[in-house]
C-alpha positions in Angstrom: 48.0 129.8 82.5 48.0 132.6 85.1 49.3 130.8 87.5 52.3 129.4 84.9 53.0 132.8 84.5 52.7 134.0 88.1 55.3 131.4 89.0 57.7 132.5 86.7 57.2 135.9 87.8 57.4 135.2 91.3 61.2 133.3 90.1 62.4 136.7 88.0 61.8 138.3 91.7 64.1 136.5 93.7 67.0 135.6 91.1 70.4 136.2 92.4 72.1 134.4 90.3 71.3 135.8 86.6 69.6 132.8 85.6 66.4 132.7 83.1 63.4 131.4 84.3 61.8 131.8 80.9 63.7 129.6 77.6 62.6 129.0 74.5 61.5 124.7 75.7 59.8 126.7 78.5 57.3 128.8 76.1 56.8 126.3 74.0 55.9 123.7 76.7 53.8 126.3 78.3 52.1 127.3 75.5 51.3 123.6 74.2 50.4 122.9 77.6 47.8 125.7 77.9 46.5 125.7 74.0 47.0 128.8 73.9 49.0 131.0 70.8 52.8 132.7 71.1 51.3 136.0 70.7 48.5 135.3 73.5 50.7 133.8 75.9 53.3 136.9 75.5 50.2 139.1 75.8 49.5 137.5 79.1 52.6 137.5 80.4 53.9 141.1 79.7 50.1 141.8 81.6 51.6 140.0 84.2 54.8 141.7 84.4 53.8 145.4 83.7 51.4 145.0 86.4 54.0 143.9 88.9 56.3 146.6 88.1 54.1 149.3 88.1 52.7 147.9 91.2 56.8 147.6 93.0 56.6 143.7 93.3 59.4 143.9 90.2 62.4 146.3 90.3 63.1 148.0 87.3 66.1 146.0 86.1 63.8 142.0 87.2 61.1 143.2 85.0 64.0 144.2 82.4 65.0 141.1 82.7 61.6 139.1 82.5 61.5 141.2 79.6 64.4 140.2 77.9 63.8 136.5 78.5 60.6 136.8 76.9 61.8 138.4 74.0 64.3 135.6 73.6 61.6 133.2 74.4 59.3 134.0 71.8 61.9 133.7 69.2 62.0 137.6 68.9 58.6 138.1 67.5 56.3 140.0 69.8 52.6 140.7 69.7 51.8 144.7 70.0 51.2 144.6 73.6 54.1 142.6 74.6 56.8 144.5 72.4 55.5 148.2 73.9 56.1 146.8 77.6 59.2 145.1 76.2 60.7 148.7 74.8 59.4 150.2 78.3 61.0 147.4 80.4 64.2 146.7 78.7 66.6 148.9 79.6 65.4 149.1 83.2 65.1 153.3 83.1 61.0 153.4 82.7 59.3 154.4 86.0 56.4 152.5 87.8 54.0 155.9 86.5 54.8 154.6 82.8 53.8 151.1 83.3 50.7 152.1 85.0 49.6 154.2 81.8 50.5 151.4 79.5 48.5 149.4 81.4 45.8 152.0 81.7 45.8 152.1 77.1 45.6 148.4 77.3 42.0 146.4 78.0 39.5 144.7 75.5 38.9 147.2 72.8 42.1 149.0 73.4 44.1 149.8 70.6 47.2 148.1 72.3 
């Protein structure tokens, strides 16, 4: 699944054109595909995509727009996790020092 998600990532990097990488058949296939949950697989991928922010491998306004897409994706029903990174992403104003604390609250046995 990680490297599902990496992939995606890597497109919401490179997008000129305003297309989504990330649709509603996409998550579904993805998540049958990898027998995983909706609310895991969003888990996993905001991970993913906080990470890359906070690290500079996403501009603010392609992580806003992974965001989004996930958002959309999941049928607008986050996990926890996933909505906090989508309400730091998604207007593309959060810095890479606020992506690194989220990240920093979330782990196994975080309250995230």
């Amino acid at each position: 699944m990680e490297d599902a998600i990496a992939r995606l990532l890597d497109r919401y990097a490179t997008v000129a054109d305003g297309s989504s990488a990330l649709l509603r058949s996409d998550f579904l296939t993805l998540i049958q595909q990898h027998a995983v949950s909706e609310p895991h697989f969003c888990d996993a991928f905001a991970q993913e995509l906080v990470s890359r922010f906070a690290s500079g491998d996403l501009d603010a306004d392609r992580a806003a727009f992974a965001a989004d897409d996930l958002h959309a994706a999941a049928d607008f029903t986050l996990p926890s996790f996933a909505r906090r990174v989508f309400a730091l992403l998604e207007y593309g104003e959060s810095s890479p020092t606020e992506a690194r604390q989220l990240l920093e609250g979330y782990g196994p046995g975080s309250a995230a």
